[in-house]
NULUMDO-87496 format. One record per residue: residue in one letter; x, y, z of N, C-alpha, C, O in turn. Coordinates in steps of 0.001 Angstrom, whole numbers. Example, Ala and Ser with C-alpha at 12.3 -4.5 7.8 and 13.67 -1.06 7.14 Angstrom:
BEGIN
+------+---------+---------+---------+---------+---------+---------+---------+---------+---------+---------+---------+---------+
! type !      nx !      ny !      nz !     cax !     cay !     caz !      cx !      cy !      cz !      ox !      oy !      oz !
+------+---------+---------+---------+---------+---------+---------+---------+---------+---------+---------+---------+---------+
!    a !   13190 !   -5690 !    7800 !   12300 !   -4500 !    7800 !   13200 !   -3300 !    7800 !   14236 !   -3319 !    8465 !
!    s !   12850 !   -2250 !    7080 !   13670 !   -1060 !    7140 !   12900 !      30 !    7870 !   13409 !    1138 !    8039 !
+------+---------+---------+---------+---------+---------+---------+---------+---------+---------+---------+---------+---------+
REM end
This chain:
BEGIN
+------+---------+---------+---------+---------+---------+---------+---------+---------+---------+---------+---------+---------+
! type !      nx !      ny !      nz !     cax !     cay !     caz !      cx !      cy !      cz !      ox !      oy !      oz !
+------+---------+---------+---------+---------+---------+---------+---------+---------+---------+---------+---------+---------+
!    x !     849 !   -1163 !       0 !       0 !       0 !       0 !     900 !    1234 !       0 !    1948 !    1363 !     633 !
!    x !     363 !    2056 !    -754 !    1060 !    2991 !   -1000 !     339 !    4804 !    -810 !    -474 !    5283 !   -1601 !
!    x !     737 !    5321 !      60 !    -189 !    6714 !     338 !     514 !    7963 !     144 !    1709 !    7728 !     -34 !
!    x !     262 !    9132 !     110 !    1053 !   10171 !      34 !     633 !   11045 !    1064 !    -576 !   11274 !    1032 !
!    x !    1284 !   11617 !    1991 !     393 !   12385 !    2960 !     736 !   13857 !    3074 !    1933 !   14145 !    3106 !
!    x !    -124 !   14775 !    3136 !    -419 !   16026 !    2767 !     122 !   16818 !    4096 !    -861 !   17402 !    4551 !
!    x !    1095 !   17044 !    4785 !    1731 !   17417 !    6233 !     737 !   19282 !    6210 !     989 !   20159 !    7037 !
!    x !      -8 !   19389 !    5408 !    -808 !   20706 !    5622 !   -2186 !   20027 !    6488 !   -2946 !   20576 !    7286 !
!    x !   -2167 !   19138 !    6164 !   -3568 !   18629 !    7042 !   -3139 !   17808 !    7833 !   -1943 !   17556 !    7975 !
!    x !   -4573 !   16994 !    8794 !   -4031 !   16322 !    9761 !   -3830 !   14766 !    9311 !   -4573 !   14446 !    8384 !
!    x !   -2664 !   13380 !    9959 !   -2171 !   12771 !    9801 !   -2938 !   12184 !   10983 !   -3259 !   12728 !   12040 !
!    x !   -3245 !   10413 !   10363 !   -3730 !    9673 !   11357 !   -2970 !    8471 !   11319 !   -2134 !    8368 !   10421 !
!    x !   -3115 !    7524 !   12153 !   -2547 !    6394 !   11868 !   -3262 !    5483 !   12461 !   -3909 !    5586 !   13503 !
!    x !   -3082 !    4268 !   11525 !   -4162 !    3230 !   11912 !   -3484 !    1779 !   12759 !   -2952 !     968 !   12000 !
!    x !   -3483 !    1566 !   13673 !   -3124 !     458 !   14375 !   -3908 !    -407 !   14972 !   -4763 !    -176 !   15828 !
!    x !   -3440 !   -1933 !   14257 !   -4276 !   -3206 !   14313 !   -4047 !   -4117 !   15367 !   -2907 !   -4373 !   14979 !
!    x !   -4165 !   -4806 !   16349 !   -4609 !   -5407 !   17315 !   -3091 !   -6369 !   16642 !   -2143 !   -6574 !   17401 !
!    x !   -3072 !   -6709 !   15658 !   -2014 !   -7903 !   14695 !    -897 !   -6918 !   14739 !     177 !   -7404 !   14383 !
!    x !    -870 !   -5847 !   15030 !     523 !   -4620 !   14759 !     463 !   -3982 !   13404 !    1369 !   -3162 !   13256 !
!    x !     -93 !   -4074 !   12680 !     201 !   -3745 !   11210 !    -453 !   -1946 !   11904 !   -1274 !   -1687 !   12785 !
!    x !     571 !    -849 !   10800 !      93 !      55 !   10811 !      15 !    1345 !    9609 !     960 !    1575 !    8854 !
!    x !   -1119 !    2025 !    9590 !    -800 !    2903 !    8525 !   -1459 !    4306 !    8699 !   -2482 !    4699 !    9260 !
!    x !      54 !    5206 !    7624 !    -282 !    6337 !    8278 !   -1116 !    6920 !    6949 !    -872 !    6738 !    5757 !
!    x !   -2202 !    7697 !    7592 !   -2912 !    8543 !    6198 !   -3439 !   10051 !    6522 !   -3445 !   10500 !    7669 !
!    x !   -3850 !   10734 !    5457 !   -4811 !   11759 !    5541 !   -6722 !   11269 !    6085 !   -7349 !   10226 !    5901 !
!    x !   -7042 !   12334 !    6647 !   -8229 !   11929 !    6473 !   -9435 !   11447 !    5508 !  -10503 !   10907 !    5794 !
!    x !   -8923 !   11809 !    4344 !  -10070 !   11511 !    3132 !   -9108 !   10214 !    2415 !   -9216 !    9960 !    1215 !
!    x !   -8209 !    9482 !    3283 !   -7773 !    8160 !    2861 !   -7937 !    7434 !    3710 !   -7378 !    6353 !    3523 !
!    x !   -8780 !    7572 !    5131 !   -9209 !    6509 !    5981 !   -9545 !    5195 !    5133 !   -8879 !    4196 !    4860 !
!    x !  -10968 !    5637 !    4797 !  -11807 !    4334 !    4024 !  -10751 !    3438 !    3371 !  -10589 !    2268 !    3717 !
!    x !  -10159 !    3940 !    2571 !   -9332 !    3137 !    1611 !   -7720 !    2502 !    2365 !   -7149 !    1752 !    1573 !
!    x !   -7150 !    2644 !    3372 !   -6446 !    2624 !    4059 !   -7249 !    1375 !    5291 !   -6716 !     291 !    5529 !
!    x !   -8193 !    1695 !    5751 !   -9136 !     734 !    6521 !   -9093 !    -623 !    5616 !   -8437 !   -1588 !    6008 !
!    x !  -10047 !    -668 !    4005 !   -9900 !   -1473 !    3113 !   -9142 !   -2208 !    2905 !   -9411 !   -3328 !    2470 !
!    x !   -7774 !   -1727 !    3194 !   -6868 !   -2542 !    2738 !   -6271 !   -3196 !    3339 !   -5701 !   -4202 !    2918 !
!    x !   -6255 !   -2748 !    4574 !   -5713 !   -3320 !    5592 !   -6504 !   -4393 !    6086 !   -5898 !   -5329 !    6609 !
!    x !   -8133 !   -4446 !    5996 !   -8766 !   -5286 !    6078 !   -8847 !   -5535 !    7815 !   -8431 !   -6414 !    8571 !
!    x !   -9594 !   -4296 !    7981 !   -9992 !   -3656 !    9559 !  -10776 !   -4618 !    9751 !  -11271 !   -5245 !    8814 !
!    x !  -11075 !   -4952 !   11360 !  -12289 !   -5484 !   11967 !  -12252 !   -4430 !   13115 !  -11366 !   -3794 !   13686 !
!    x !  -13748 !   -4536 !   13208 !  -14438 !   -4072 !   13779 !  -14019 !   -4186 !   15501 !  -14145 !   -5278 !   16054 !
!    x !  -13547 !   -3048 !   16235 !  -13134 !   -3426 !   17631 !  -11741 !   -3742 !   17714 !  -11184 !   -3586 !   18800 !
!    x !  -10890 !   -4297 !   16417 !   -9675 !   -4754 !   16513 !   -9067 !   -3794 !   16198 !   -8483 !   -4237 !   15209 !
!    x !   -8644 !   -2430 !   16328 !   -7942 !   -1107 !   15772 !   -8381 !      69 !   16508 !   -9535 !     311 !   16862 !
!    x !   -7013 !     995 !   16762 !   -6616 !    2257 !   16644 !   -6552 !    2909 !   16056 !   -5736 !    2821 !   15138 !
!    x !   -7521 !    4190 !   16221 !   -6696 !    5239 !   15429 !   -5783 !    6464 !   16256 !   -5629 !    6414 !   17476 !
!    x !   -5406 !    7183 !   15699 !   -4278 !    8033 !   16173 !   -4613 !    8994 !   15426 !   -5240 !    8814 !   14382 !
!    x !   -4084 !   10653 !   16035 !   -4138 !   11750 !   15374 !   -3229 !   12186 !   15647 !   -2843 !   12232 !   16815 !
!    x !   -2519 !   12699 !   14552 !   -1415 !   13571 !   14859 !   -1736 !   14765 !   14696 !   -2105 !   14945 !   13536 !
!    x !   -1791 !   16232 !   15695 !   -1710 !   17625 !   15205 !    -957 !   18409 !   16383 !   -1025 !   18087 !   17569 !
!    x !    -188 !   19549 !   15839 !     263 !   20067 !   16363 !    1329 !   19394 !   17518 !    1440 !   19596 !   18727 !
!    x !    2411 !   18067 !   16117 !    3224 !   17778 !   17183 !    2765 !   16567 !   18360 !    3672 !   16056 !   19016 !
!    x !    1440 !   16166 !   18582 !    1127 !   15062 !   19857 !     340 !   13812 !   18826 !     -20 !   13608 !   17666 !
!    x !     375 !   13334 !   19862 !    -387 !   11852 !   19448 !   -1499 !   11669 !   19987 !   -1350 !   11280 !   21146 !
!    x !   -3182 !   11830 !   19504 !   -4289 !   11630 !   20057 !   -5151 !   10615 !   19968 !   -5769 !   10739 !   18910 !
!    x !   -5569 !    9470 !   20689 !   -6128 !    8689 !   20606 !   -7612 !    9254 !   19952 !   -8046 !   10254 !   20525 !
!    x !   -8253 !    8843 !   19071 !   -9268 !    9773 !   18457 !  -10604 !    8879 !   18901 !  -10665 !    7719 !   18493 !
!    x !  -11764 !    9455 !   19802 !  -13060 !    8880 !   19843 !  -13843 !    7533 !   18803 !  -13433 !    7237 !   17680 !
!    x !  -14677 !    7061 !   19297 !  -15372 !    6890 !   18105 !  -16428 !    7583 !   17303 !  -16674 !    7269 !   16139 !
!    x !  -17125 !    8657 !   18040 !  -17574 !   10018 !   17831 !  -16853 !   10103 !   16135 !  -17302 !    9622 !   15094 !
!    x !  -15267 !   11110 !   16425 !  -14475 !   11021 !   16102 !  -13921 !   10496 !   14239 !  -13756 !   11083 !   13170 !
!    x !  -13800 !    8988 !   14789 !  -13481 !    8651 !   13626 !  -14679 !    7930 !   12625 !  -14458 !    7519 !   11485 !
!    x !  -16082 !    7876 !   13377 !  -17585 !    8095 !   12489 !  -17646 !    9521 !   11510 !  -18158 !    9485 !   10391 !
!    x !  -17009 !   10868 !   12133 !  -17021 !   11875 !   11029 !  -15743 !   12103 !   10188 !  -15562 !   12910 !    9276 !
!    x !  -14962 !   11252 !   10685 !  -14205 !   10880 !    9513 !  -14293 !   10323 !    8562 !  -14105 !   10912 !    7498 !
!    x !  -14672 !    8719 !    8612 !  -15245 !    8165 !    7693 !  -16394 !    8926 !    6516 !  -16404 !    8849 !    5287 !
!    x !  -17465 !    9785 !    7620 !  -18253 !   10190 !    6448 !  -18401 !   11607 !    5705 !  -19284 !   12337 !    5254 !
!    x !  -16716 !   11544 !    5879 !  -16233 !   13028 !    4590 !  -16357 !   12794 !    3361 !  -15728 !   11860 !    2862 !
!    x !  -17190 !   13585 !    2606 !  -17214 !   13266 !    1373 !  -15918 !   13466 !     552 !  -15156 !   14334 !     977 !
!    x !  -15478 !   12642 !    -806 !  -14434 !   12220 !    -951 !  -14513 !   13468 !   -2185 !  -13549 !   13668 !   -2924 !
+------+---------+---------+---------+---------+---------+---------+---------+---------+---------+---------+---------+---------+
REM end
């Protein structure tokens, strides 16, 4: 998998219960989730801004997912 990430916006990263991890923009969740071949309950996400590392809600990463692309 291959991503390009935009350091003007924010950077997430996805971490799997198995260790596998990946870092993306927000309007590359979905496809980044996909590929990795997420389950449900088994994953992290992470936010990076301003420098820290934020464990992100599920609030959260529900309005992530439904950014239009």
């Amino acid at each position: 998998m291959k991503t390009e990430i935009n350091n003007s916006m924010r950077v997430l990263m996805i971490y799997t219960s198995t260790a596998k991890q990946c870092f993306c923009n927000p309007q590359d969740l979905k496809r980044c989730m996909a590929e990795m071949r997420v389950t449900e309950g088994y994953y992290t996400v992470y936010e990076f801004w301003n420098g820290k590392q934020k464990k992100l809600s599920k609030k959260a990463i529900n309005e992530f997912l439904n950014l239009k692309n």
